[in-house]
C-alpha positions in Angstrom: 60.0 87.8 149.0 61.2 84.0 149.3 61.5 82.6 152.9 65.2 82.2 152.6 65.9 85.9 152.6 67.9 85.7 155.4 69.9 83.1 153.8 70.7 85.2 150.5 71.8 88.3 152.1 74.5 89.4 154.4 73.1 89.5 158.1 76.0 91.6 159.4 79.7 92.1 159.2 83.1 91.2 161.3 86.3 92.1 161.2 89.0 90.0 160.3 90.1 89.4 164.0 86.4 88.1 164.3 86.3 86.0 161.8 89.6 84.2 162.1 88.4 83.3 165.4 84.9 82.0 164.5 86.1 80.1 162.2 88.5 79.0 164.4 85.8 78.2 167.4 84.0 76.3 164.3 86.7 73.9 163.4 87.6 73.4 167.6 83.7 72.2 167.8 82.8 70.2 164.7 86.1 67.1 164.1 85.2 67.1 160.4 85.0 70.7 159.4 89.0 71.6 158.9 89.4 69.0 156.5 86.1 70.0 154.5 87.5 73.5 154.7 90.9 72.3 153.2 89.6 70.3 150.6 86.8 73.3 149.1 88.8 76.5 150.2 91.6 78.4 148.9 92.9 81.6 151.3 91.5 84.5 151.7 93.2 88.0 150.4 93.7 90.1 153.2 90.5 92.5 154.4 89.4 94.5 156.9 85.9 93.3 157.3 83.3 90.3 156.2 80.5 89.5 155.5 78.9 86.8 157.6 75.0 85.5 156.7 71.7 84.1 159.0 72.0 80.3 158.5 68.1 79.9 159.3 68.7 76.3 159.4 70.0 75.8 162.8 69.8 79.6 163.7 74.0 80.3 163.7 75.9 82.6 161.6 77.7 81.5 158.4 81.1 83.0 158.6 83.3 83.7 155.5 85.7 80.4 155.5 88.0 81.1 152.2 87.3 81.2 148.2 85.6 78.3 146.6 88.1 76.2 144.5 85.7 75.6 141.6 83.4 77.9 142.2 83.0 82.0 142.0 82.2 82.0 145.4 83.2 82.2 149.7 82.6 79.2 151.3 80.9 80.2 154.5 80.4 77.6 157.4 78.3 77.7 160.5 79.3 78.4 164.2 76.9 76.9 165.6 76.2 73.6 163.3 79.1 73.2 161.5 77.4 73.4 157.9 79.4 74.6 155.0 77.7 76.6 152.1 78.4 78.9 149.3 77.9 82.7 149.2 
């Protein structure tokens, strides 16, 4: 196995309440993230639950952010560093 299995599989899951608010937390803490978000994203369809990944980087958890725009992809971002990513 590679050393960035953590990073390449789904640590655990939230619900959408969860991850509304992560996300939310995330933008509050890092001044540049909402307008990387609204330049990569597009919304989410509605869901129950979500995925959210290890970022080993810094040690937070990537939460699910919104679709890629050019990409088949989520864009994830961290809650504790503010990274964004693609899952």
């Amino acid at each position: 196995m590679t050393s960035n299995i953590s990073q390449a599989y789904p640590y655990s899951s939230e619900s959408e309440v969860e991850r509304a608010a992560a996300i939310a937390a995330a933008v509050a803490a890092h001044e540049d993230l909402d307008a990387s978000l609204a330049a990569e994203t597009l919304p989410l369809d509605a869901a129950d639950r979500w995925w959210t990944y290890h970022h080993a980087g810094c040690g937070g958890t990537l939460h699910v952010a919104g679709y890629a725009r050019d990409r088949h992809a989520v864009v994830v971002a961290c809650d504790r560093c503010g990274k964004t990513a693609l899952r």
